[in-house]
C-alpha positions as CSV (number, residue, x, y, z in Angstrom):
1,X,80.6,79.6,94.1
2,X,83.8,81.1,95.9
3,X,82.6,83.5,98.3
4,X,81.7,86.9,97.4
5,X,82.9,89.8,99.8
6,X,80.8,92.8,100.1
7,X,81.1,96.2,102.1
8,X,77.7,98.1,103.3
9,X,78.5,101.6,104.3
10,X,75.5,103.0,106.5
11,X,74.9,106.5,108.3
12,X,71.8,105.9,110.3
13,X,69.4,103.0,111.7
14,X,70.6,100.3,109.2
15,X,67.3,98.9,108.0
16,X,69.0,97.8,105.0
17,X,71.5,96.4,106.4
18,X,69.5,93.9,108.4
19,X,67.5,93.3,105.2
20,X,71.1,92.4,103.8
21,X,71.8,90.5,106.9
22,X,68.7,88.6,107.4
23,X,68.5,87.6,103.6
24,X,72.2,87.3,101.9
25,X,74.8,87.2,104.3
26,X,76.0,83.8,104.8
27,X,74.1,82.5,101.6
28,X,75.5,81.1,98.7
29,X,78.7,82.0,99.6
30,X,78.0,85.8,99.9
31,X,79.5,87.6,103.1
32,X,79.3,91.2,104.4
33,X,82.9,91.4,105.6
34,X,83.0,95.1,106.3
35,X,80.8,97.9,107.8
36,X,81.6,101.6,107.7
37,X,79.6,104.4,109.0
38,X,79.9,107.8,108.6
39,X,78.5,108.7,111.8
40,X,79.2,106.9,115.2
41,X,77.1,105.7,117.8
42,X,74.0,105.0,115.2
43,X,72.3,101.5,115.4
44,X,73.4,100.3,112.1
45,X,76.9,99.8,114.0
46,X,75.0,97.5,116.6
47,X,73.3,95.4,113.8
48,X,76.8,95.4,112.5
49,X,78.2,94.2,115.7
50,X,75.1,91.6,116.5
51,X,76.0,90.1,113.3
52,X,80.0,89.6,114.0
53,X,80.5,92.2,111.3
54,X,84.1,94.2,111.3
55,X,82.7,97.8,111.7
56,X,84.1,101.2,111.8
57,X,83.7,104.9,111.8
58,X,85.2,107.2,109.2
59,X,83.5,110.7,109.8
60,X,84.6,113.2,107.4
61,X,85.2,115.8,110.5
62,X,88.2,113.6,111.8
63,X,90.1,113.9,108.3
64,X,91.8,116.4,106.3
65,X,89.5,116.8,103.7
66,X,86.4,114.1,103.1
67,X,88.6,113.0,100.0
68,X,91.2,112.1,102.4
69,X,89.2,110.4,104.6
70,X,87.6,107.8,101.1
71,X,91.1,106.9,100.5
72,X,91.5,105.7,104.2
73,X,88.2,104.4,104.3
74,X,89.0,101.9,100.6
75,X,91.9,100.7,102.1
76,X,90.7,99.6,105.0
77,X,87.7,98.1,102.9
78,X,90.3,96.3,100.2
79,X,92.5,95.1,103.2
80,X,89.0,93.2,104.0
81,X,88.8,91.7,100.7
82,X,85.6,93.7,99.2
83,X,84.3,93.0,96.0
84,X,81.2,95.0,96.0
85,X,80.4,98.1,97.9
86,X,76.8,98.2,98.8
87,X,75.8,101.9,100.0
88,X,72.8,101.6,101.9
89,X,71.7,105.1,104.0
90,X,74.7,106.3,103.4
91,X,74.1,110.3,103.5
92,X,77.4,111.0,101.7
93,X,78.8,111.3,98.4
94,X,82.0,109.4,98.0
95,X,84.9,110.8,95.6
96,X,86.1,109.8,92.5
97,X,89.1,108.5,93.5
98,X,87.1,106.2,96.1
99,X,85.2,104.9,92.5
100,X,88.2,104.5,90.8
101,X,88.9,101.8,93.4
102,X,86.1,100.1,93.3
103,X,85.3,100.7,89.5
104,X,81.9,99.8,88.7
105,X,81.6,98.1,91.8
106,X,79.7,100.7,94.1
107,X,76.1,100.3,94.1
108,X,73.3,102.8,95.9
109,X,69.8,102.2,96.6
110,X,67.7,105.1,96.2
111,X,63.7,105.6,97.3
112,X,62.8,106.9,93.9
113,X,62.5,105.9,90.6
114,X,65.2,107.4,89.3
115,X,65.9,109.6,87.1
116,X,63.1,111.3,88.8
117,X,63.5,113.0,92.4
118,X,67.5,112.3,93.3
119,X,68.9,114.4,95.6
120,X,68.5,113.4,99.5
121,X,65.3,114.5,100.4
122,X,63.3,112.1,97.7
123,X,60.5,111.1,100.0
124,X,59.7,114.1,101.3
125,X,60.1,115.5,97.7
126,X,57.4,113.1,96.1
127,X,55.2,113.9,99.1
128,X,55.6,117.3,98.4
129,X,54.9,117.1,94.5
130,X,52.0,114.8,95.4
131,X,53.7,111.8,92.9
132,X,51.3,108.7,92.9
133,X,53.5,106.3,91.6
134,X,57.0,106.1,93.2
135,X,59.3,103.5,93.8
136,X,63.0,102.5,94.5
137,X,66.1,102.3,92.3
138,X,69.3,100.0,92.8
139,X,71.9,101.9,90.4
140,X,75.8,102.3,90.2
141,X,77.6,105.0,91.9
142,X,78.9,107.8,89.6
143,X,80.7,110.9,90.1
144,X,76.9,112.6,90.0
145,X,74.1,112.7,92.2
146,X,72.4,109.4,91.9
147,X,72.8,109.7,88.0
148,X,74.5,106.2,87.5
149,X,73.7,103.5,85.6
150,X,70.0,101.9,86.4
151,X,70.6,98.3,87.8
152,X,66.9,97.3,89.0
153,X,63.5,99.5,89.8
154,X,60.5,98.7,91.4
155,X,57.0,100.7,90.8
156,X,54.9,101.3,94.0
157,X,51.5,102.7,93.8
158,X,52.1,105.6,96.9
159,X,49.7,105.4,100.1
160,X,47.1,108.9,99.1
161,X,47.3,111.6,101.8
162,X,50.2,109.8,103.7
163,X,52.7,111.7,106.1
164,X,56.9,111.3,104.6
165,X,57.4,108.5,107.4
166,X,54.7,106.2,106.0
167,X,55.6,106.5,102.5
168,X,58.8,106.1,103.6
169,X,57.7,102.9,105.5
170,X,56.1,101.4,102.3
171,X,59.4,102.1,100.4
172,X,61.3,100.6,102.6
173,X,59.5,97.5,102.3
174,X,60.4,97.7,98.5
175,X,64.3,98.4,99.3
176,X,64.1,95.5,101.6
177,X,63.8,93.5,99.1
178,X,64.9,95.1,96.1
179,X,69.0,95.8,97.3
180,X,69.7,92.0,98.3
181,X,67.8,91.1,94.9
182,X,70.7,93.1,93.5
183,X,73.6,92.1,95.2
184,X,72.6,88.2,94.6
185,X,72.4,88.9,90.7
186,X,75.8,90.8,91.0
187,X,77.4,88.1,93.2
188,X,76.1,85.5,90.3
189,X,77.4,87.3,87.6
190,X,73.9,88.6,86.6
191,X,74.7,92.2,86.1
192,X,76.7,93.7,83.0
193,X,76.9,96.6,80.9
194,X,75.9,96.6,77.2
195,X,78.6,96.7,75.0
196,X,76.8,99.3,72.8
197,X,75.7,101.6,75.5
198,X,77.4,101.8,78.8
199,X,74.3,103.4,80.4
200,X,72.1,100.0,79.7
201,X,72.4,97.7,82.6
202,X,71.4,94.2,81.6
203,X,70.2,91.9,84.4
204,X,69.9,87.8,83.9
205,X,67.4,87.1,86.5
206,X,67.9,83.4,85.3
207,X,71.4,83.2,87.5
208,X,69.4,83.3,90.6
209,X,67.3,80.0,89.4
210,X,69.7,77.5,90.3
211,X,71.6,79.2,92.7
């Protein structure tokens, strides 16, 4: 395959980014060719820069207005040739002119199965409610709160009694793997709408067989 360009946009430690990293960057001709952060000085930037990543900051503060600052921040992702925008951690919502660049071509991974507990306090949210069976979601980005289309879901049986950092330890386990599952099917062609209803995501696991 020609190689597939994808953008990770981070906020915080980057645990999914080294996931994306460790298990689909520089494989079957997928390439992270761009890092942005809305925050600077966090470690995802150092993963970003360990790996020979092109990273930068774009923090809403420095802008005009946050929509502003999504215009600068898709062109300088475009100018690096990004076919997929993977937003892992990031703690923002992006505008709709930002999706409009990259229509149906942002993707979020959430620690929840979705529709159930979005927002972006889902851990400690499930921990609250006392939820026994969570899970993480891989879904577009619409102009909602993680109300896009559902691309993959995992079911985790939660740890009983656990603090919010260890179920969020178990679920990270399961977005670990769960994200770069997603980008590879998207990469391979694996991921499309239904024609009939354009909330249905159908996913050919097959394309990954031979790949």
């Amino acid at each position: 395959m020609t190689q597939f360009s994808i953008a990770v946009l981070v906020s915080g430690s980057g645990t999914n980014l080294q996931a994306i990293l460790d298990t689909v960057h520089g494989q079957e001709g997928i390439e992270v060719v761009a890092v942005a952060s809305s925050r600077a000085g966090v470690a995802a930037l150092e993963r970003a820069g360990r790996a020979g990543v092109p990273a930068a900051v774009f923090d809403a503060a420095s802008y005009p207005s946050r929509a502003e600052r999504d215009i600068v921040m898709a062109e300088w992702l475009e100018r690096h040739g990004v076919q997929l925008v993977v937003l892992a951690g990031f703690m923002e919502l992006v505008s709709p002119e930002f999706l409009k660049r990259f229509e149906s071509r942002v993707i979020n991974v959430h620690p929840a199965l979705l529709p159930a507990f979005p927002g972006a306090h889902p851990v400690r949210d499930q921990v609250a409610y006392g939820t026994k069976i969570g899970g993480v979601t891989v879904h577009f980005v619409d102009d909602g709160v993680d109300s896009g289309p559902i691309i993959l879901q995992e079911a985790i049986r939660l740890p009983q009694g656990a603090t919010e950092e260890e179920v969020l330890d178990v679920l990270h386990d399961t977005e670990h793997e769960l994200l770069p599952r997603a980008i590879r099917l998207f990469a391979h062609g694996g991921v499309r709408f239904d024609e009939q209803n354009p909330r249905l995501v159908l996913v050919e696991e097959g394309v990954l067989i031979d790949a």
